[in-house]
N, CA, C and O of each residue as an XYZ file, in Angstrom:
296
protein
N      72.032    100.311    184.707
C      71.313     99.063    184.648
C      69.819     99.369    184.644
O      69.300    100.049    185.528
N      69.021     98.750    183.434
C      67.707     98.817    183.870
C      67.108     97.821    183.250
O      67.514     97.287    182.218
N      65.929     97.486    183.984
C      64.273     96.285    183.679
C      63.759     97.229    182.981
O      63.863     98.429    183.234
N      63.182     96.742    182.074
C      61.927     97.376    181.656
C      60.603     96.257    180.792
O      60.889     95.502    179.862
N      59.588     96.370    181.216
C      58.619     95.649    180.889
C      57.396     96.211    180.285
O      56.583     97.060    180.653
N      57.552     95.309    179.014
C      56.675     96.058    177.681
C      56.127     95.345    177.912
O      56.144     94.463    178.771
N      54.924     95.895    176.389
C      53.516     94.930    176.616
C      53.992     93.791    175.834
O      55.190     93.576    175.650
N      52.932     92.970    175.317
C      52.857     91.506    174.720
C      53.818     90.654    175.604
O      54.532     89.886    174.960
N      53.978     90.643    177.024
C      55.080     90.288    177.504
C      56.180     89.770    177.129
O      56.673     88.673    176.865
N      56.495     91.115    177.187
C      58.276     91.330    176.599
C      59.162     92.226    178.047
O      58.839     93.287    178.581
N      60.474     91.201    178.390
C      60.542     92.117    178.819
C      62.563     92.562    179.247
O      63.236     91.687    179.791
N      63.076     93.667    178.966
C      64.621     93.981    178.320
C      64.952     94.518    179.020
O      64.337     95.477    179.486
N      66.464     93.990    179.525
C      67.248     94.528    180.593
C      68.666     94.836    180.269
O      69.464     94.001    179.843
N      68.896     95.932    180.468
C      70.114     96.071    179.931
C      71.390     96.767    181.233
O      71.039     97.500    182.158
N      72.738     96.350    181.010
C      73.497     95.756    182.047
C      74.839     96.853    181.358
O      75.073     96.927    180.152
N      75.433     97.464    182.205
C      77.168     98.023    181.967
C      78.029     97.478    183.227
O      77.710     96.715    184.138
N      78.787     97.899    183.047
C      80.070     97.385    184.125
C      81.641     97.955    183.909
O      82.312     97.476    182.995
N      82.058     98.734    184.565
C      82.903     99.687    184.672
C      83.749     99.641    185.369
O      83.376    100.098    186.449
N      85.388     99.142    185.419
C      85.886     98.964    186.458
C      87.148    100.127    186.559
O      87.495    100.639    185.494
N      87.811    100.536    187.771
C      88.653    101.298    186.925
C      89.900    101.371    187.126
O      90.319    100.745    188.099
N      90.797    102.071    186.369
C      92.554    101.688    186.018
C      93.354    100.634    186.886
O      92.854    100.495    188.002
N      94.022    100.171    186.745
C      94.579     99.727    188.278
C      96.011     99.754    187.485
O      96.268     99.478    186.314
N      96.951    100.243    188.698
C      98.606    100.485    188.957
C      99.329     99.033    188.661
O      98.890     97.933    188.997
N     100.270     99.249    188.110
C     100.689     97.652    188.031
C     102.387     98.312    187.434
O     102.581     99.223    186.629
N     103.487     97.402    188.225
C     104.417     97.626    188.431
C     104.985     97.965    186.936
O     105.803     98.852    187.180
N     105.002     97.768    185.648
C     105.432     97.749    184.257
C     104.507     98.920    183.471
O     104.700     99.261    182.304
N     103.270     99.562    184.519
C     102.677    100.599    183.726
C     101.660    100.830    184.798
O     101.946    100.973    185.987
N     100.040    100.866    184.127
C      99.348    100.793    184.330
C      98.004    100.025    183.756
O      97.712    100.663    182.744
N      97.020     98.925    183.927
C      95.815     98.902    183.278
C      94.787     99.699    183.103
O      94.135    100.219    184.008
N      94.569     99.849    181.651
C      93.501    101.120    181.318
C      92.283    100.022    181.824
O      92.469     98.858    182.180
N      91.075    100.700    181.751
C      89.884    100.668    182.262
C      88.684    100.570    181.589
O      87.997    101.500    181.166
N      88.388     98.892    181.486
C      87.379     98.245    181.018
C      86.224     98.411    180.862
O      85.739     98.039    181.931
N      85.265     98.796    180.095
C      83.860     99.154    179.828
C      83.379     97.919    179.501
O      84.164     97.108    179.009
N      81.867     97.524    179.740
C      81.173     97.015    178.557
C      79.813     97.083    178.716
O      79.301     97.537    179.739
N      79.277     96.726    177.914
C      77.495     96.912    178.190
C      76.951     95.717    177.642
O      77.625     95.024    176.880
N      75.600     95.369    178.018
C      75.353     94.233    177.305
C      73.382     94.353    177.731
O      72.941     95.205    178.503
N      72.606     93.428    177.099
C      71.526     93.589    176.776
C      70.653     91.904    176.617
O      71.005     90.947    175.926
N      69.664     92.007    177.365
C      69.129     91.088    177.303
C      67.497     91.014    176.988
O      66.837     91.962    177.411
N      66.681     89.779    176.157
C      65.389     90.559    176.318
C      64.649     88.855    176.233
O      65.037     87.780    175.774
N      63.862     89.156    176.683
C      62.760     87.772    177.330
C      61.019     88.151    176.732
O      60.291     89.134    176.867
N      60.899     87.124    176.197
C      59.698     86.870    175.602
C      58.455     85.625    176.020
O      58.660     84.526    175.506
N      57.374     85.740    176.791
C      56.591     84.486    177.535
C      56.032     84.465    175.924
O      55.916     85.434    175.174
N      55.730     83.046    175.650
C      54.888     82.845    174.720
C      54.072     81.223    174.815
O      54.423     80.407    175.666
N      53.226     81.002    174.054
C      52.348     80.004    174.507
C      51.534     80.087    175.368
O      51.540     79.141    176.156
N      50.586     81.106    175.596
C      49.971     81.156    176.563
C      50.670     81.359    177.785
O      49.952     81.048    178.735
N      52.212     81.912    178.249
C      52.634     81.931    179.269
C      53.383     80.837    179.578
O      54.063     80.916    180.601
N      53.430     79.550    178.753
C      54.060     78.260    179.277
C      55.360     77.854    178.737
O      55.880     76.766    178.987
N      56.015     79.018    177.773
C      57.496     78.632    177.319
C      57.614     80.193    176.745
O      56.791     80.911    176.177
N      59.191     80.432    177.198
C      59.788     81.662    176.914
C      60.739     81.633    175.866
O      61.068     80.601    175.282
N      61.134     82.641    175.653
C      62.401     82.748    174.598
C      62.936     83.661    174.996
O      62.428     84.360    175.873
N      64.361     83.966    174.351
C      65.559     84.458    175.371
C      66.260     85.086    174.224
O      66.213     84.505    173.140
N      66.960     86.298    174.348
C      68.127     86.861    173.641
C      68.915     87.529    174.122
O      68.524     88.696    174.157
N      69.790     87.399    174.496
C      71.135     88.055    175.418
C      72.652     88.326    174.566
O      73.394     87.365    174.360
N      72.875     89.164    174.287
C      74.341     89.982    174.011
C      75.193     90.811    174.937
O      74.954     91.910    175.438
N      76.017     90.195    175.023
C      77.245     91.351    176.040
C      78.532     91.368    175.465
O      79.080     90.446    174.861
N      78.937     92.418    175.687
C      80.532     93.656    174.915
C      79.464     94.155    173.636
O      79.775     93.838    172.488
N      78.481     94.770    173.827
C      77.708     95.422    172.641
C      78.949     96.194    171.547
O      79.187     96.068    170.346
N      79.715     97.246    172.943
C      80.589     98.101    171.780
C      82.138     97.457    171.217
O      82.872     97.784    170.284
N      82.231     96.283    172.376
C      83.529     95.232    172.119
C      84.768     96.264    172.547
O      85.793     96.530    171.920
N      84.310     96.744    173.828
C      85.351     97.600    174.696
C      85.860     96.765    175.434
O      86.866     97.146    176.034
N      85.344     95.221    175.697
C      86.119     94.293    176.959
C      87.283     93.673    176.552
O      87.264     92.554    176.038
N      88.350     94.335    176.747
C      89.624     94.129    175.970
C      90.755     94.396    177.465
O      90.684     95.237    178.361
N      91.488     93.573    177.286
C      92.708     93.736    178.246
C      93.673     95.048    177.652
O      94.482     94.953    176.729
N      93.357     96.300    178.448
C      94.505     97.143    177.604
C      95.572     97.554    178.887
O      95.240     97.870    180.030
N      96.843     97.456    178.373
C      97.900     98.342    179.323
C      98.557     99.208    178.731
O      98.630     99.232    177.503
N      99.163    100.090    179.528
C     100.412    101.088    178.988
C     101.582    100.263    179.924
O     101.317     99.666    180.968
N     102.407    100.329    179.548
C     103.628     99.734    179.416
C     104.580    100.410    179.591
O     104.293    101.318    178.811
N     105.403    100.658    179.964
C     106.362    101.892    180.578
C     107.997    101.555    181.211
O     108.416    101.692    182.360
N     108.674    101.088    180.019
C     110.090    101.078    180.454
C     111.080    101.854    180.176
O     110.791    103.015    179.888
N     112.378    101.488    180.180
C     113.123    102.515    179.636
C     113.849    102.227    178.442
O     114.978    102.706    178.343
N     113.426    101.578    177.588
C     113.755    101.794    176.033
C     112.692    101.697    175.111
O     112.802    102.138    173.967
N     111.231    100.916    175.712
C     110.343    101.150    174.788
C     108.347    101.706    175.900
O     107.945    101.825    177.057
N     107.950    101.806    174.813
C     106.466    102.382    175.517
C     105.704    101.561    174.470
O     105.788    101.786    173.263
N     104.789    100.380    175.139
C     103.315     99.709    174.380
C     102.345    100.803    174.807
O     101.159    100.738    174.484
């Protein structure tokens, strides 16, 4: 995670989040990534901003499992 503050006041923060596997009686859940990015702009003399925010940049936030019975494997 980091702030960072440029000149012309600008200023971009960018965000991940990582959680990991969890056990689950039919398999297991694989383990969710994502990152995401935000960036802020003062304009007007300081009296109105503008905004741009994206998150799942790489579109890793996906429900994945393995699956594990005894005639088939997801």
């Amino acid at each position: 995670m980091g702030f960072f503050h440029l000149m012309n006041n600008v200023d971009l923060q960018f965000t991940g989040s990582y959680l990991a596997p969890d056990i689950i009686p039919q398999g297991k859940d694989l383990c969710p990534l994502y990152f995401g990015h935000g960036n802020k702009r003062k304009r007007f003399k300081k009296k109105g901003r503008s905004f741009l925010n994206a998150s799942d940049l790489l579109n890793t936030l996906r429900v994945k499992r393995k699956c594990v019975a005894m005639a088939f494997t997801t």
